[in-house]
Every structure is written in C-alpha cells, then in structure tokens.
FIZA-638817 format. One record per residue: x, y, z of N, C-alpha, C in turn. Coordinates in steps of 0.05 Angstrom, whole numbers, padded with zeros to 5 digits, always signed. Each point is the difference from the previous one (the first is absolute). Layout:
! residues N
XYZXYZXYZ;...
***
This chain:
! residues 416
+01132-00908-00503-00023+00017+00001-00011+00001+00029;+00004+00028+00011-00017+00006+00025-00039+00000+00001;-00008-00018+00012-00027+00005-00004-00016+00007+00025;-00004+00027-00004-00006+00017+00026-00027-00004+00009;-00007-00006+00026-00028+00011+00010-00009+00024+00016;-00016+00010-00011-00008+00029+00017-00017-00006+00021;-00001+00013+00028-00024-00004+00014+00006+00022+00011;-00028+00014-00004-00009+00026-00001-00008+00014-00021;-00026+00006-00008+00003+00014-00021-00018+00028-00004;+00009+00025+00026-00018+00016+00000+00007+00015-00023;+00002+00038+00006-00002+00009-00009+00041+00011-00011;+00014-00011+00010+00026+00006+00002+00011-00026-00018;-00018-00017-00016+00011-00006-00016+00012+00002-00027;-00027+00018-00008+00015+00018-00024+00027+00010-00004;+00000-00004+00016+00038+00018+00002+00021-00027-00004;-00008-00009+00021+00021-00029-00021+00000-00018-00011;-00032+00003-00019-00013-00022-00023+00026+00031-00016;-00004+00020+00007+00004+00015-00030+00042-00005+00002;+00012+00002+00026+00023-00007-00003+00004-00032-00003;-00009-00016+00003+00001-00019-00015+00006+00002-00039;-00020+00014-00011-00003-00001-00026+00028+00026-00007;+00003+00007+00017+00024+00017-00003+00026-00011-00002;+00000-00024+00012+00018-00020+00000+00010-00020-00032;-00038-00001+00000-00002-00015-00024+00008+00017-00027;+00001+00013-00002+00010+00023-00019+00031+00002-00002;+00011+00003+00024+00025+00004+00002+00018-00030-00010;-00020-00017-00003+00012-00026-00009+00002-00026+00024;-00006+00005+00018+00006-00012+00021-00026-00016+00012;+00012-00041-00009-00022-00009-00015+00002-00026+00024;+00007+00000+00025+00015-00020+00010-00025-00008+00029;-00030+00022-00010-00024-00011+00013-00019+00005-00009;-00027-00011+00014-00022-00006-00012-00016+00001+00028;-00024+00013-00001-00022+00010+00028-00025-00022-00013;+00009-00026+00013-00019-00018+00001-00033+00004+00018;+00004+00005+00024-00019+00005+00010-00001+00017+00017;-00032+00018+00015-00006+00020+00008-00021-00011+00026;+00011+00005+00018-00022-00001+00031-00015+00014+00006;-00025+00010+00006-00011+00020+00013-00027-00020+00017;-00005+00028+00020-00020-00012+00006-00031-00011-00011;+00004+00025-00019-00024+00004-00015+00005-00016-00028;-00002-00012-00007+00010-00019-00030-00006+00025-00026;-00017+00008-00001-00002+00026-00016+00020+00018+00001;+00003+00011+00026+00026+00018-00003+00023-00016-00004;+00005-00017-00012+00026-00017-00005-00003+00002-00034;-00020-00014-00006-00008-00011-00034+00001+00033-00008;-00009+00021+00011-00010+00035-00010+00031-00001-00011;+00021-00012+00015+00028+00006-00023+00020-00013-00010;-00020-00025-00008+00016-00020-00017-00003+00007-00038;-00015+00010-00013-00007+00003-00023-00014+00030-00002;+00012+00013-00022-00018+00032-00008-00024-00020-00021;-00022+00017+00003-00018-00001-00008-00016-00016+00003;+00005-00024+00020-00012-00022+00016-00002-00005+00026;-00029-00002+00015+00009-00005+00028-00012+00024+00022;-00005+00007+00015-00017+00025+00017+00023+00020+00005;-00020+00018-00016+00024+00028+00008+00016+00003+00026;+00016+00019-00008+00016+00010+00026-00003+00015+00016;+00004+00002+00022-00007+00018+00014+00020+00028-00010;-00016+00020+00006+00018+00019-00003+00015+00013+00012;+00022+00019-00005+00029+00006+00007-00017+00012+00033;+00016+00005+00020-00017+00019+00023+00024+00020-00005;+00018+00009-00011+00023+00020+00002-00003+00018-00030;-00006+00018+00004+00010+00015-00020+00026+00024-00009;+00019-00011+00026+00026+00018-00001+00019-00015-00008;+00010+00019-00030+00024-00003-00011+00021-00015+00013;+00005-00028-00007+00022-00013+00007-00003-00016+00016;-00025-00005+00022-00006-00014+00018-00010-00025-00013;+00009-00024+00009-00001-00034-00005-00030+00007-00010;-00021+00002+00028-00025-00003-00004-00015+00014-00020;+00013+00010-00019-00016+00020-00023+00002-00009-00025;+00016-00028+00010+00008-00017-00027-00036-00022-00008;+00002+00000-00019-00035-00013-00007+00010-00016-00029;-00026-00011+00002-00002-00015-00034+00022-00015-00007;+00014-00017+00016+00021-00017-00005-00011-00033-00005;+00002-00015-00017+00000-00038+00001+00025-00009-00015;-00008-00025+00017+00022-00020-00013+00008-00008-00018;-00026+00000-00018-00009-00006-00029+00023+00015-00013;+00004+00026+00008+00019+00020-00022+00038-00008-00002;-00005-00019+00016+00032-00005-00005+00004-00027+00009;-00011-00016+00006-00001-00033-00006-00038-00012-00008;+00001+00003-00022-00027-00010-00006-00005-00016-00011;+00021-00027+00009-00005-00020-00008+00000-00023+00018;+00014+00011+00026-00008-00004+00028-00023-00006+00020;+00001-00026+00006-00033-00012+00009+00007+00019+00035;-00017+00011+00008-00001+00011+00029-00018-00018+00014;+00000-00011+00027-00018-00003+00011-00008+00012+00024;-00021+00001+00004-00018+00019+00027+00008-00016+00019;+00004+00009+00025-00012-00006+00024-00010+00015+00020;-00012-00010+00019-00008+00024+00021+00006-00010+00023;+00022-00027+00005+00009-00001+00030+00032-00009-00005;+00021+00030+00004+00027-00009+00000+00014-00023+00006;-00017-00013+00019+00013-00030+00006+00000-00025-00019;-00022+00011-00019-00004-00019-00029+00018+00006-00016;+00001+00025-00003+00022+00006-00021+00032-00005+00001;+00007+00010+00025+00029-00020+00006-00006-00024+00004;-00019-00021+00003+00003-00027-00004-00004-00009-00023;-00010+00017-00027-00012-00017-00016+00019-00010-00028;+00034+00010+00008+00010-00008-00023+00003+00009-00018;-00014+00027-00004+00000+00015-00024+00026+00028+00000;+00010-00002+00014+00007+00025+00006+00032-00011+00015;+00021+00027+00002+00029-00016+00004+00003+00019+00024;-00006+00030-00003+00002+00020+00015-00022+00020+00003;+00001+00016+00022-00025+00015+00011+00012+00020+00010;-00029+00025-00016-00002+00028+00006-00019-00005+00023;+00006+00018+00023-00021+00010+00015-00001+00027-00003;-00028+00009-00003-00011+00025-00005-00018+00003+00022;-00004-00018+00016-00024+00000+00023-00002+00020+00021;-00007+00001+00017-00002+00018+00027+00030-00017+00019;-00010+00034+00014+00033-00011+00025-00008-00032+00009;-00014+00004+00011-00015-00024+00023+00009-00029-00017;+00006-00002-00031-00012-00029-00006+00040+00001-00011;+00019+00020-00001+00024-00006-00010+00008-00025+00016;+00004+00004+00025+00009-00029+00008-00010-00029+00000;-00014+00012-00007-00021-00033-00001-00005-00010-00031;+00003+00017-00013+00002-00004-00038+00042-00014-00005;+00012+00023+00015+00025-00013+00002+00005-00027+00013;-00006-00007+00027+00001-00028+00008-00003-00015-00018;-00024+00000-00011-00006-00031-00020+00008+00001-00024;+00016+00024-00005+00013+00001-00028+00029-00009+00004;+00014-00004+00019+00022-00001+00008+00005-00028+00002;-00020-00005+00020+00004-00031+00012-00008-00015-00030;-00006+00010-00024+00000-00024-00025+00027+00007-00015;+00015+00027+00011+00018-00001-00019-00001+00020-00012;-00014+00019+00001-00013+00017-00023+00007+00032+00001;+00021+00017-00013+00009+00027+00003-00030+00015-00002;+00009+00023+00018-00023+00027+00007+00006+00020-00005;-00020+00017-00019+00011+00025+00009-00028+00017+00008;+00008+00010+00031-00025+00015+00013-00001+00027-00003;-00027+00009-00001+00003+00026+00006+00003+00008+00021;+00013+00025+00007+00007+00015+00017-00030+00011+00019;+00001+00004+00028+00022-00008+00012-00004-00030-00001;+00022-00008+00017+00010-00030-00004-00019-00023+00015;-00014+00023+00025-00014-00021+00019-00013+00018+00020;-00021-00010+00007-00024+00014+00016+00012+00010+00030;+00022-00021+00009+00019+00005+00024+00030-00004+00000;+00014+00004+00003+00029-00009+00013+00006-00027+00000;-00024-00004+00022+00012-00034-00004-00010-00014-00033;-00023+00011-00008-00005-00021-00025+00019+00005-00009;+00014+00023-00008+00018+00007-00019+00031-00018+00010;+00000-00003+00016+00027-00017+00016-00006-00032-00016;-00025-00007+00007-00009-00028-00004+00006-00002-00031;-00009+00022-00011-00001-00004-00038+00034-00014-00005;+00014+00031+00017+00032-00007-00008+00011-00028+00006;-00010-00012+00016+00004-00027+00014+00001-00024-00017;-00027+00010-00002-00007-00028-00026+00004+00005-00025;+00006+00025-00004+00013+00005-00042+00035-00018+00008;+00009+00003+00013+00024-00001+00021+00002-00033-00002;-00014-00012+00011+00001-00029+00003-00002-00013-00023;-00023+00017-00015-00016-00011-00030+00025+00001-00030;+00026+00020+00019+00017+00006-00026-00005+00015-00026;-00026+00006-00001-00009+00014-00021-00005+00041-00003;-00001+00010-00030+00004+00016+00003-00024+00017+00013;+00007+00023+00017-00020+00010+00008-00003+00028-00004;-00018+00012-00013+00002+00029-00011-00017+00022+00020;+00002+00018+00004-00021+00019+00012+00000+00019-00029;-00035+00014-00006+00001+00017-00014+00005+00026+00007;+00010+00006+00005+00014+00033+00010+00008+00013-00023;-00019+00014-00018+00004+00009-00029+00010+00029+00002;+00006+00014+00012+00000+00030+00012+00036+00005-00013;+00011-00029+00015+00027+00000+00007+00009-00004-00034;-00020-00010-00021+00015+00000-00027-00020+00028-00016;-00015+00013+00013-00004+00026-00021+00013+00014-00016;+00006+00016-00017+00024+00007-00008+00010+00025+00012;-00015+00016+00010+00019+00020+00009+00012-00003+00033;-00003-00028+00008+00009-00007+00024+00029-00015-00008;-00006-00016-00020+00026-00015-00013+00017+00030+00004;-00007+00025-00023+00021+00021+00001+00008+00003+00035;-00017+00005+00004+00006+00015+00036+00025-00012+00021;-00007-00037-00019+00008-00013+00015+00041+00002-00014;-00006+00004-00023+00029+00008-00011+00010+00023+00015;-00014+00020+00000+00006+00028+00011+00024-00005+00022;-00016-00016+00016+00015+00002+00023+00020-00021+00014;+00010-00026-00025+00012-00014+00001+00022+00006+00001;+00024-00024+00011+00029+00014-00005+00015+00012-00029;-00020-00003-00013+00010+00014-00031-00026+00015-00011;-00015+00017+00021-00019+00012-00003+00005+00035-00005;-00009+00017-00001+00013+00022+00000-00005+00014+00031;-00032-00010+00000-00018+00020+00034+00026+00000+00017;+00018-00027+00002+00017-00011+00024-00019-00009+00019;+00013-00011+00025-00020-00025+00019-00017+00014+00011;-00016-00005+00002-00032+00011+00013-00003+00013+00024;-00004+00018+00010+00001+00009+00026-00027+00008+00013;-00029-00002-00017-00019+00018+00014-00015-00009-00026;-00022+00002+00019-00034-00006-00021-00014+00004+00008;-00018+00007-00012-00026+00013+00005-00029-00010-00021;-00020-00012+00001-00022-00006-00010-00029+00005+00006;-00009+00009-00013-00033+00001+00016-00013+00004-00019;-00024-00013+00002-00029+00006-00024-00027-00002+00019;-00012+00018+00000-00034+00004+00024-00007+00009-00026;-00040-00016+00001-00012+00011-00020-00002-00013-00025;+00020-00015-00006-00006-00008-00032-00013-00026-00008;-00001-00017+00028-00008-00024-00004-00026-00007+00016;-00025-00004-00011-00034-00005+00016-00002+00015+00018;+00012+00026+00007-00009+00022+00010-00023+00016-00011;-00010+00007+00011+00006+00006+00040-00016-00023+00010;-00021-00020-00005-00008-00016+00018-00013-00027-00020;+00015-00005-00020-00007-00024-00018+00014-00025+00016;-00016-00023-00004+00023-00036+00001+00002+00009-00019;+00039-00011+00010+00016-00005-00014-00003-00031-00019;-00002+00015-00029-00002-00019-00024-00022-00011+00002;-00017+00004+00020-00032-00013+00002+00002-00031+00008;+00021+00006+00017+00006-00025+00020+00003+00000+00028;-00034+00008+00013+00005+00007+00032+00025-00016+00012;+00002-00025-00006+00027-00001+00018+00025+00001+00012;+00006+00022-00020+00019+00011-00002-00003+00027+00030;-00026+00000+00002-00002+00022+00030+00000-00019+00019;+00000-00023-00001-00002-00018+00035+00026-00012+00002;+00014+00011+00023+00029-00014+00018-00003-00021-00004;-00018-00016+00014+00002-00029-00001+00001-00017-00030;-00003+00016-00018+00006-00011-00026+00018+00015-00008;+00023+00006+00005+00024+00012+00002-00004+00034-00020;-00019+00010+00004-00011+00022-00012+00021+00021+00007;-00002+00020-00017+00006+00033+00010+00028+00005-00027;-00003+00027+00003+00018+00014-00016+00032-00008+00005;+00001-00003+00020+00029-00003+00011+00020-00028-00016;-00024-00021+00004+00006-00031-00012-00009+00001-00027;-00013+00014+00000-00004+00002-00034+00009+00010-00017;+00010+00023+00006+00025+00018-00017+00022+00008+00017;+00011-00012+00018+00022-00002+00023+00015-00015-00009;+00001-00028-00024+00014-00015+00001+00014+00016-00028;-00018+00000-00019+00014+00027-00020+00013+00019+00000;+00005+00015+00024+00013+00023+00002+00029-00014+00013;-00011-00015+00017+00028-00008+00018+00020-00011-00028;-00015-00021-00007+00024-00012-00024+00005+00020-00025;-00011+00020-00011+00010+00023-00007+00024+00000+00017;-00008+00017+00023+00028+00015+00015+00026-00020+00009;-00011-00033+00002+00020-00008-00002+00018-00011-00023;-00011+00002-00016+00008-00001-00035+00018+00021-00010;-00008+00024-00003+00014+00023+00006+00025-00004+00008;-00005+00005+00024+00024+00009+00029+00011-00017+00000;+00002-00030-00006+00021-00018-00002-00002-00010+00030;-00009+00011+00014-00004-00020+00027-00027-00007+00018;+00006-00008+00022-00016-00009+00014-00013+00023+00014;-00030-00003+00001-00009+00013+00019+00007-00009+00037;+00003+00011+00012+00006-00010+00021-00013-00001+00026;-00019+00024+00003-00024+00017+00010-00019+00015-00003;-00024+00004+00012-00017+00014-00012-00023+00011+00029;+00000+00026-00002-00015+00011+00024-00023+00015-00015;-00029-00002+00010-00018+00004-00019-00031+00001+00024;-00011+00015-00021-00028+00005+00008-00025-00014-00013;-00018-00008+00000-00025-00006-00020-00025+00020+00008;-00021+00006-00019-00030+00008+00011-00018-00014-00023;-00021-00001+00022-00019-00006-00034-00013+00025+00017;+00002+00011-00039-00015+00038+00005-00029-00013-00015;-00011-00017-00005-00025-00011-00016-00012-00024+00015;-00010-00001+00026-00012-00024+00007-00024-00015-00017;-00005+00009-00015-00027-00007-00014-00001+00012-00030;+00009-00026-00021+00008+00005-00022-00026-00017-00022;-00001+00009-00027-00024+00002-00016+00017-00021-00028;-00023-00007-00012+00002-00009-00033-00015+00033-00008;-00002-00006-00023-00004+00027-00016-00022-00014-00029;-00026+00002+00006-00019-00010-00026-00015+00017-00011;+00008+00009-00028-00023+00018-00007-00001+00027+00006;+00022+00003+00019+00009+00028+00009-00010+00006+00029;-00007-00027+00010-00002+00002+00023+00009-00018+00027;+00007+00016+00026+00011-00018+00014-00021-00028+00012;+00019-00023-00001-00020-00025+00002+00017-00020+00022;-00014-00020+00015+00015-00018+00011+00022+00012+00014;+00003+00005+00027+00015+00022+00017+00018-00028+00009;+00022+00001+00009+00002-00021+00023+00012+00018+00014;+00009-00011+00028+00020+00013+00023+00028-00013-00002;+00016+00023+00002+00033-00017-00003+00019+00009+00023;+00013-00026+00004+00020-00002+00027+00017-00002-00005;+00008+00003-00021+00030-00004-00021+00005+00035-00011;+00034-00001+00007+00008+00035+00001-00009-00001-00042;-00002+00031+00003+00001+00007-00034+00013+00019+00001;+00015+00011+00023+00021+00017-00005+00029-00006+00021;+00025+00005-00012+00023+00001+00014+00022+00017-00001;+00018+00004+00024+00013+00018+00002+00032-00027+00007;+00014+00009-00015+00037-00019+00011+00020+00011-00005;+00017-00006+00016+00024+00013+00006+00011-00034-00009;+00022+00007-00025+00018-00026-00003+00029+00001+00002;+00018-00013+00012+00035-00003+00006+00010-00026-00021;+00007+00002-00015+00018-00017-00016+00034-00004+00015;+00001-00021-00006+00030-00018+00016+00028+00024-00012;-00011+00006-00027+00021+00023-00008+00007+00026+00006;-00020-00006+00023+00001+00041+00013-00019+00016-00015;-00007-00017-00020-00028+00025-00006-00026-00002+00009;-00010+00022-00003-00037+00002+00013-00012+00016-00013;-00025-00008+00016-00017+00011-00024-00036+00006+00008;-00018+00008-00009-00019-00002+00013-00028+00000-00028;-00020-00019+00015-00022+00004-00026-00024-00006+00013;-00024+00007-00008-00028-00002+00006-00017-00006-00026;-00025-00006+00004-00013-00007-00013-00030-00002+00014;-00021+00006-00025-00024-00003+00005-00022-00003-00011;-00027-00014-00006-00013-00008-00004-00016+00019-00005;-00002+00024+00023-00022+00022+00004+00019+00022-00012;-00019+00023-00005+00009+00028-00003-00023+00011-00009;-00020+00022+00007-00013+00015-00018+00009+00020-00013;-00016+00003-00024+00007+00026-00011+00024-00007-00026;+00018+00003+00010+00018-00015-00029+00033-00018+00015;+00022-00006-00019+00017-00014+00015+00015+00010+00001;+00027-00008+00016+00020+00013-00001+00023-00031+00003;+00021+00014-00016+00026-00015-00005+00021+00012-00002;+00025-00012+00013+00027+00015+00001+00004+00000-00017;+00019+00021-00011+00013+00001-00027-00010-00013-00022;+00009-00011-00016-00011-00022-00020+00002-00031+00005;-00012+00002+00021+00007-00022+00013+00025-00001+00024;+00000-00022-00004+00020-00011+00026+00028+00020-00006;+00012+00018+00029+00022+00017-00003+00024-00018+00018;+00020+00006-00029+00030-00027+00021+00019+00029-00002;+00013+00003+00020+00028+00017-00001+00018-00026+00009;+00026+00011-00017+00021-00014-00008+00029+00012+00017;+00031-00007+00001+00006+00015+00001+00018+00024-00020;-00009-00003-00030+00003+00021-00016-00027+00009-00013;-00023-00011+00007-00022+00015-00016-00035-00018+00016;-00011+00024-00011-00038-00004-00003-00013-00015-00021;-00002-00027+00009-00020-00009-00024-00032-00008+00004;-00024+00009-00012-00016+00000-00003-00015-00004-00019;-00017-00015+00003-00021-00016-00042+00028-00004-00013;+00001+00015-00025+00016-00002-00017+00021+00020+00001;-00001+00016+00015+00018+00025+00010+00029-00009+00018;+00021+00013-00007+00026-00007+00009+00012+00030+00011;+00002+00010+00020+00023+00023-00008+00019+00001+00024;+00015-00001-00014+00026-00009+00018+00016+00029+00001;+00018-00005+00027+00016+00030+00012+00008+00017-00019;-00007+00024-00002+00024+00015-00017-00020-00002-00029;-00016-00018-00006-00010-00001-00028-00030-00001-00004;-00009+00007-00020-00025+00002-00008-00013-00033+00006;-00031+00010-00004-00014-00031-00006-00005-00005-00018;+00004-00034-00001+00003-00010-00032-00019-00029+00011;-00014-00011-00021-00010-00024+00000+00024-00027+00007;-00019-00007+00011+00023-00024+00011-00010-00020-00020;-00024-00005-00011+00006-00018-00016+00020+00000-00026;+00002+00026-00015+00024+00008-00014+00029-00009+00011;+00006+00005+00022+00014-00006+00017+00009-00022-00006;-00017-00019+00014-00002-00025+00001+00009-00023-00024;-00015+00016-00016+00003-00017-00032+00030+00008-00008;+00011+00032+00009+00030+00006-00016+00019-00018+00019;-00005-00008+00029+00027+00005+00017-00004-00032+00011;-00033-00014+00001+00000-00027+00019+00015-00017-00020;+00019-00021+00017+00003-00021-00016-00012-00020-00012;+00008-00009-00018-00017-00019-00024-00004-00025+00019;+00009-00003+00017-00006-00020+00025-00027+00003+00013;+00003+00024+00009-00019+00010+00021-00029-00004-00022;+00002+00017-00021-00020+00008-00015-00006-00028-00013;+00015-00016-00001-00014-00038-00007-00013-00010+00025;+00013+00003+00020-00009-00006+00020-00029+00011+00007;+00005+00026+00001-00029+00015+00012-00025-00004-00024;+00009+00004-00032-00025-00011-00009+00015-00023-00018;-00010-00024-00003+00015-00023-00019-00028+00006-00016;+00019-00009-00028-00021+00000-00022-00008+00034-00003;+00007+00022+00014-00004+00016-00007-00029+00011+00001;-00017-00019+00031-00023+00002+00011-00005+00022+00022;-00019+00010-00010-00003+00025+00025-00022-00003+00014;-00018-00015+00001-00024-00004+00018+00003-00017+00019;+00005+00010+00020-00003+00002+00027-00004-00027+00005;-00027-00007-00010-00015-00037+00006+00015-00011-00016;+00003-00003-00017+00028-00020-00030+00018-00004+00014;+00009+00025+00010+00032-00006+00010-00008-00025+00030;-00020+00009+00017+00004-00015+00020-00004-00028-00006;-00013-00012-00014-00016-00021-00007+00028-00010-00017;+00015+00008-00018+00026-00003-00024+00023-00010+00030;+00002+00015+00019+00018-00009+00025-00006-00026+00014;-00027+00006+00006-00007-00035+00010-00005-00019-00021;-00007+00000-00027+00005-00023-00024+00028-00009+00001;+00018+00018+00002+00023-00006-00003+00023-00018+00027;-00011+00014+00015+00009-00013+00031-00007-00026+00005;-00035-00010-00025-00004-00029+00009+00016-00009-00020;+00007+00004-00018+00013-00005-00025+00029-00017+00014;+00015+00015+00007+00024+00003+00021+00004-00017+00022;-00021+00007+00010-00004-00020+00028+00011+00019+00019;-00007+00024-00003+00015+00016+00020-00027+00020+00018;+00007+00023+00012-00023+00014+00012+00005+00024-00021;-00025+00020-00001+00004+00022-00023+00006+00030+00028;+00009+00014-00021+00011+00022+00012-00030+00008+00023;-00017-00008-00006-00021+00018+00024-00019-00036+00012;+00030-00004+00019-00020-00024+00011-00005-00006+00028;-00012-00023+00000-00011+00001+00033+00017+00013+00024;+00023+00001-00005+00012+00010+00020+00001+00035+00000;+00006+00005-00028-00008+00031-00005-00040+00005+00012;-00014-00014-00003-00025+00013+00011-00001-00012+00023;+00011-00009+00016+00001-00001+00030+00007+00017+00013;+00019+00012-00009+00011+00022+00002-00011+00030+00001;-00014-00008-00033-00017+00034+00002-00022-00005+00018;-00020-00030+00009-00018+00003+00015+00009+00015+00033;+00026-00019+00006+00007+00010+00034+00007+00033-00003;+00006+00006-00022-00002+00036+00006-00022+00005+00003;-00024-00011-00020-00031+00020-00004-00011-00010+00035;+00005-00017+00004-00012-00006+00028+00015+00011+00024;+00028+00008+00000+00000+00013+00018-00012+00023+00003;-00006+00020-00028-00012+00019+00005-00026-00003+00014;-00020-00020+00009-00028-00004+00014+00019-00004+00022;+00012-00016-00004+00016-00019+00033+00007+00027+00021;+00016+00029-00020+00017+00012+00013-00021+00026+00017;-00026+00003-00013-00024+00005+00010-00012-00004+00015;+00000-00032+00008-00016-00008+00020+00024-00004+00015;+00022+00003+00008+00015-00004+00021+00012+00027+00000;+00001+00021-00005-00006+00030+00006+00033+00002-00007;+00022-00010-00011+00024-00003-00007+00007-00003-00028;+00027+00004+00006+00019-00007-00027+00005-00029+00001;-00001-00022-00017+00003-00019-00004+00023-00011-00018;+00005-00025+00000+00027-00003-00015-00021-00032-00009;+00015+00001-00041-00009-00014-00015+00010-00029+00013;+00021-00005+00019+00010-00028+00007-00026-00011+00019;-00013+00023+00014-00015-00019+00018-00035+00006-00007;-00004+00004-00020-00014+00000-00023+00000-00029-00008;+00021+00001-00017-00006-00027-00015+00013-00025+00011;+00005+00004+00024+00010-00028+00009-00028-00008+00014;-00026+00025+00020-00022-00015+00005+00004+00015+00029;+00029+00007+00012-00003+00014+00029-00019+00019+00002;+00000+00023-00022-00024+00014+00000-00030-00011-00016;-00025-00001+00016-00014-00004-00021-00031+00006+00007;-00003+00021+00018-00029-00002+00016-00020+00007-00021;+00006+00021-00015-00026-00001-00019-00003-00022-00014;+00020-00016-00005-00007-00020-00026-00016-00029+00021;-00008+00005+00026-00010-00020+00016-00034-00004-00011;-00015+00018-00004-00021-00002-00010+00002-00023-00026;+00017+00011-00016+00006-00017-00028+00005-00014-00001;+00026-00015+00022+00000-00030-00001-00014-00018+00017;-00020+00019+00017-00018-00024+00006-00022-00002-00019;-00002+00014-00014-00024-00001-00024+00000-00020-00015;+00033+00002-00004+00005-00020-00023+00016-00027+00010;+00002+00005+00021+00011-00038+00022+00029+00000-00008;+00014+00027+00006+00032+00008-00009+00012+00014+00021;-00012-00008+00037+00004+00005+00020+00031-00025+00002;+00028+00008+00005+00014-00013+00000+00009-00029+00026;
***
C-alpha cells in the first residue's frame, strides 16, 4: 500500500482528488491519501470529508474541460475509512511517518525544495508541472531523485488526454498521418482575458516567481509536440509581450485588487524538432472582445495527411474521425498502453503511470527527465527573447544559457 501525501491544496485539486476516485473505481486499490499540507489548515481539512469541515473554495474556471472547473471533490468518497492528517508545514509532513510518497501541487518556487526533502528520506514524487521555478532547481531535483534511486514523476497530464494519445498514434510508425512535418498551435483570448490573474494567483504575473504564460503553458505544449512528433525539440526562436501590465480579481462584477505584472502573458515561437520538423505556436493571457484558435485545436501535417481535434483527412480522401480510426486500426498494444484499464481521464492515467513505476521501481513514462526537458524548451522561449535569437534546447538545459532565470535563482539561493 502506497500512502500518499499531498502538499498543496488549492484550487487544482479537485481534479486529482476526482482522478484519484477514478482510479478507485477502476479497481485500482494499491493507495491510500493519508495526509494533506496547506498553508491554511482549513484549506487542507475543506477536502478531507463531504459534509464535514469548511467549505470549499469555489471552482475560478468555468470552461468546459479545464482542470480548474473541476469542484466538489473529497476523500471521504472513495477511501472513507482512511484517517487523513492536516498539516500546514511540508517539512512535517515528509518527516512525520505517515506517508511513503508525495504529490506536489505547490507553486514553481517550493518544487525543489518539497523535492529535496522528499528524496533525501527515500520518498517517490510526483510534481506538478512545470518541474521547477529555474533550470538549475530543475537540474538539482534530477540529481537527487538520481542519487535517492527513487521514482520520480512529473504531472504533465496533456500528454495522456485522449485525443493526444490518438494524435500521438496518427503519426507513429504505424500511424496513418505518416512522420510529422509541420505544426501549428495557437489560442489568444480564452484564458483570464483580457486582463484577469491568472487562477487568482498574482504570482503567476511576477518573473521572479517564475511567472508568465510561456512557463506556464510552455511546458504543455512543448511535451505535446514532443509526444506527437516522436522527437526532440531542438530549438526555439521566439518573442514574448505582456499586452496587460496591470491585471484585476473580478468581485461582484467588479474590477478589484490591480497588481502590476513583469511576467510575459503572451508568446510568439518558432520550434525545430531533431526530425526535420517545425512548427510554430503562440499563446495568450489577453485578447479583447472574443478568442481565437487554430483549427480545432493544435494543427499537425503529416506526410500523408491533416490531423486536427478529432479530424483526420489524409491525401486523396475524405475526413474521417481519427478516433474511429484509432479504435478500428491502433494496436491492442498501443490502445493497453495508451489507456490501461480502459481509463480515459487525463489525471487517472497520469497518477495510474506513476503508482505503477513506484510499484516497479522504475521511472513512469512522464518523468523527471521528460519535464526537464519540456521546462528547457518553455524557457528558451523567454531566454530566446531576451537574447534577441534562436536558441538551442542543449544550452538551455545544460545552464550556458540562462540570463532571465538570474533574477530567480538569486531569489531562491539557486545561483550555481
């Protein structure tokens, strides 16, 4: 029996209290969420038990499909026989014995420092994305999961959605699209535009707390495209702006609590994969008026066909659903592989990969080394901005490049 500790427990937990119980359903009985960290002891106990305990805060997202729109989730509903205990300082909770392995749900700034002391007792992680507030913490994490021998997970849930699993068939060597040649992504507008904090967490607008659109949904897109495409990103030449210096909460229908932000909320990149393909995507925080999005999302050309959402149409032939597709033509391999148990939620599956990896004693398909990875892409896009160039992911994540991330690691005493 895995007995997990959480630390973190804002508003993005709902999503994987509820894939948890998704788990528990599917039969899969091999843990137990002993205890919950927060700062606030209330917001920890608000989701240990329904019907007991100080309400929850409520959802801040109300768009279809987004993590943060998930609400009304406890523990109670699928181990309720399970003693939880509170804490409010992570360093008690990995010392206190109760617990075998640890979720971090926290802010950038505290992943490396929640990882250190979980490592040095022994203790498998799985963090949320991104992996680390800088380069180097994220180097340091890999170091000591590394020394510690234990498993180390990043949550990068994007990469098990289900119509990415298809995408990601599409274009495999027994895919139909054939190998990837060209991509294209963009969404302005749909997310706390035109001038909301994001998730009603100013710090997500300040650099020095590794803020901005780029690191925040930069590491998502990259491991998308490198999920996909089967390879490495290899470069990335790119622009940032913040089109919103001065962003609002929203109470009552009115704007409240302004702060000023130095952290980009919008980006422009140009990406080169090791396999000869490229590609380009932006993103943004701001937009007035309404949004706009490519195609149905993210657009991959192949070299026999266009796939897009759930749309396939390949040379010479009509469009047909790729998940039809998928289900007539993927192998019973692939399709065990991509959902086991026959799980489609996104959070189940990621959380079902790292149960299993500690199970094993192995690393799970999306681990420290995979989000090291997507971090040194999302950062070269700031990096490749402030040094007015195209950058290459080797001198990214080895540390040769790193001037913006200087603010950050002297913030956090991760100056090397």
């Amino acid at each position: 029996m895995i007995r997990i500790g959480i630390v973190g427990c804002g508003r993005i937990l709902a999503a994987h209290l509820e894939g948890y119980k998704i788990l528990r359903e599917a039969g899969v009985d091999n843990f137990k969420i002993t205890a919950l960290c927060s700062r606030k002891a209330e917001d920890a106990q608000s989701y240990v038990k329904r019907g007991d305990g100080p309400p929850q805060r409520e959802p801040v997202s109300k768009i279809a499909g987004d993590p943060l729109a998930v609400g009304d989730q406890y523990l109670s509903d699928f181990q309720p026989e399970t003693e939880v205990e509170i804490y409010t300082d992570y360093r008690d909770l990995i010392a206190s014995g109760k617990v075998d392995a640890i979720n971090d749900f926290t802010v950038h700034s505290l992943h490396h420092q929640i990882a250190t002391l979980a490592f040095g007792q022994g203790k498998p992680v799985l963090s949320q994305k991104p992996l680390a507030v800088s380069m180097e913490g994220a180097r340091r994490m890999r170091e000591k999961a590394e020394a510690a021998g234990v498993t180390f997970g990043v949550f990068e849930n994007l990469r098990f959605v289900e119509s990415v699993r298809h995408q990601h068939w599409a274009f495999s060597n027994s895919g139909p699209a054939g190998a990837l040649q060209m991509a294209v992504m963009g969404n302005m507008g749909t997310w706390w535009a035109p001038n909301l904090i994001v998730a009603e967490t100013p710090w997500r607008h300040i650099l020095e707390n590794g803020g901005g659109m780029a690191l925040d949904l930069g590491p998502h897109f990259f491991d998308m495209i490198r999920h996909i495409g089967g390879s490495e990103v290899i470069s990335v030449s790119a622009k940032t702006q913040i089109v919103e210096p001065t962003r609002y909460l929203i109470r009552n229908g009115e704007r409240v609590d302004p702060i000023s932000c130095n952290a980009d909320d919008t980006f422009y990149a140009h990406f080169e994969l090791k396999s000869g393909a490229a590609g380009s995507m932006f993103g943004s925080w701001g937009g007035h008026g309404t949004n706009t999005v490519l195609g149905e999302g993210p657009v991959f050309y192949g070299t026999n066909g266009r796939v897009t959402g759930d749309k396939i149409t390949l040379d010479g032939g009509a469009t047909q659903s790729l998940k039809a597709l998928y289900e007539a033509n993927a192998s019973t391999e692939m399709k065990t592989r991509h959902f086991p148990l026959g799980l489609t939620n996104d959070f189940a599956l990621s959380q079902l990969d790292w149960l299993r990896a500690i199970e094993k004693g192995t690393q799970p398909e999306c681990s420290g080394d995979e989000g090291l990875r997507d971090l040194a892409c999302a950062f070269a896009v700031v990096e490749s901005d402030q040094a007015g160039r195209k950058v290459t992911i080797e001198e990214v994540e080895n540390g040769t490049l790193r001037a913006y991330q200087i603010p950050i690691d002297q913030k956090y005493d991760l100056l090397p």
